[in-house]
C-alpha positions as CSV (number, residue, x, y, z in Angstrom):
1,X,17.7,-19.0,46.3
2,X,18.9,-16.8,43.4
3,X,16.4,-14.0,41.8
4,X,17.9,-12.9,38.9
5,X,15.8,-10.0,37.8
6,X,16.6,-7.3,34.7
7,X,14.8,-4.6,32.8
8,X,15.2,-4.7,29.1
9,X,16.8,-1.3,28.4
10,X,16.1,0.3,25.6
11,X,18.2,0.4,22.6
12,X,19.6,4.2,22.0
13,X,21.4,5.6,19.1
14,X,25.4,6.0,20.5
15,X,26.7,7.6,17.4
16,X,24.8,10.2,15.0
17,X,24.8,10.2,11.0
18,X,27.4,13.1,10.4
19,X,26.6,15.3,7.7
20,X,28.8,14.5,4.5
21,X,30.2,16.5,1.5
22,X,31.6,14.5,-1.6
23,X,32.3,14.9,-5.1
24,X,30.1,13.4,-8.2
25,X,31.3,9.8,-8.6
26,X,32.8,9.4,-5.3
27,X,31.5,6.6,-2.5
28,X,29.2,8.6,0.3
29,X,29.0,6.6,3.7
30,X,27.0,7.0,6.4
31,X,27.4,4.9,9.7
32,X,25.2,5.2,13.1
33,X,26.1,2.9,16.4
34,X,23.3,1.9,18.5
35,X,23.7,0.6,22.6
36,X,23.2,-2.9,21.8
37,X,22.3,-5.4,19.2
38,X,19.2,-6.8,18.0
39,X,17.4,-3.7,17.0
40,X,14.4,-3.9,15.0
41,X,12.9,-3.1,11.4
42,X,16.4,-1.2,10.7
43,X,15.7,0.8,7.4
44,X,17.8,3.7,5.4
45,X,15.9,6.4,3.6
46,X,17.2,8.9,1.5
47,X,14.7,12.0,0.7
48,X,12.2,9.9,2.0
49,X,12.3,6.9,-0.8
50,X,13.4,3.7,1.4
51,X,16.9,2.0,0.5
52,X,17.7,-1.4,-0.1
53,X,21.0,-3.5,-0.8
54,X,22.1,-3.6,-4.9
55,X,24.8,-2.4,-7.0
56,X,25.3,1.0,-5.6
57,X,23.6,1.0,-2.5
58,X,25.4,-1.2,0.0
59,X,23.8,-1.6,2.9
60,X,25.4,-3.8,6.1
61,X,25.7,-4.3,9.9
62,X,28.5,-5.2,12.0
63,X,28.1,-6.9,15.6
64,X,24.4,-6.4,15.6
65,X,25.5,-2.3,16.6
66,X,27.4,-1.0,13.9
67,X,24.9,0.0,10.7
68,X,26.4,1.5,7.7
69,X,25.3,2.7,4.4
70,X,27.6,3.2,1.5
71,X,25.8,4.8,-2.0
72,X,28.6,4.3,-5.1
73,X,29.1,6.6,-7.6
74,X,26.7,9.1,-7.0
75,X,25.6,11.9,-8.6
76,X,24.2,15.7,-8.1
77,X,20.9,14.9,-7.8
78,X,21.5,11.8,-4.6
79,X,22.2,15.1,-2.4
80,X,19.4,14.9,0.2
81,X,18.7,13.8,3.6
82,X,19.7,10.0,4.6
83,X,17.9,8.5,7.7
84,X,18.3,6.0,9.5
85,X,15.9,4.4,11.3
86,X,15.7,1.7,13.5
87,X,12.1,0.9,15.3
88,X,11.8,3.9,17.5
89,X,15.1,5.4,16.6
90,X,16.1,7.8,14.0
91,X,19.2,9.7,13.2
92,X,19.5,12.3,9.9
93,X,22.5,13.6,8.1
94,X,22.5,15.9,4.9
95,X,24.5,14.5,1.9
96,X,25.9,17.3,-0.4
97,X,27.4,15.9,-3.6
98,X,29.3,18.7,-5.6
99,X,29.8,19.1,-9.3
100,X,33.4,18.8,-10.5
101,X,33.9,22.6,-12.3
102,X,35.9,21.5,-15.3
């Protein structure tokens, strides 16, 4: 007789959001690695306003553990706080985005 018997281990953030510094019309991405795929109710946030996929927001997932966030083109005032969340898990970064002195 064989007893297989498991716990289902929670899912923990492997890699942070790092902060990041880019220049107005520049690509800013952000990616964060969780333990194992399958995580729930994954959402991005920047300043608190939710994000969602479209022409400069690009939003996508690799291997179930791999979550990225790409914003195109952006300007001075996209500098904030992007989060990522991910049921219980959340991981923060600052995004500066610095004029070009001409």
């Amino acid at each position: 007789l064989l007893l297989l018997c498991y716990t289902e281990e929670e899912a923990v953030i492997v890699t942070e959001l790092k902060n990041t510094d880019v220049f107005v019309g520049e690509s800013a991405t952000f990616t964060c690695e969780v333990s194992q795929p399958g995580v729930k109710n994954v959402q991005w946030w920047l300043d608190g306003s939710p994000l969602h996929n479209n022409f400069v927001t690009e939003i996508s997932e690799q291997d179930g553990i791999i979550h990225t966030l790409t914003l195109k083109d952006v300007a001075c005032h996209d500098s904030g706080t992007v989060t990522f969340r991910a049921g219980s898990l959340i991981s923060s970064a600052k995004l500066l985005v610095k004029g070009i002195l001409l």
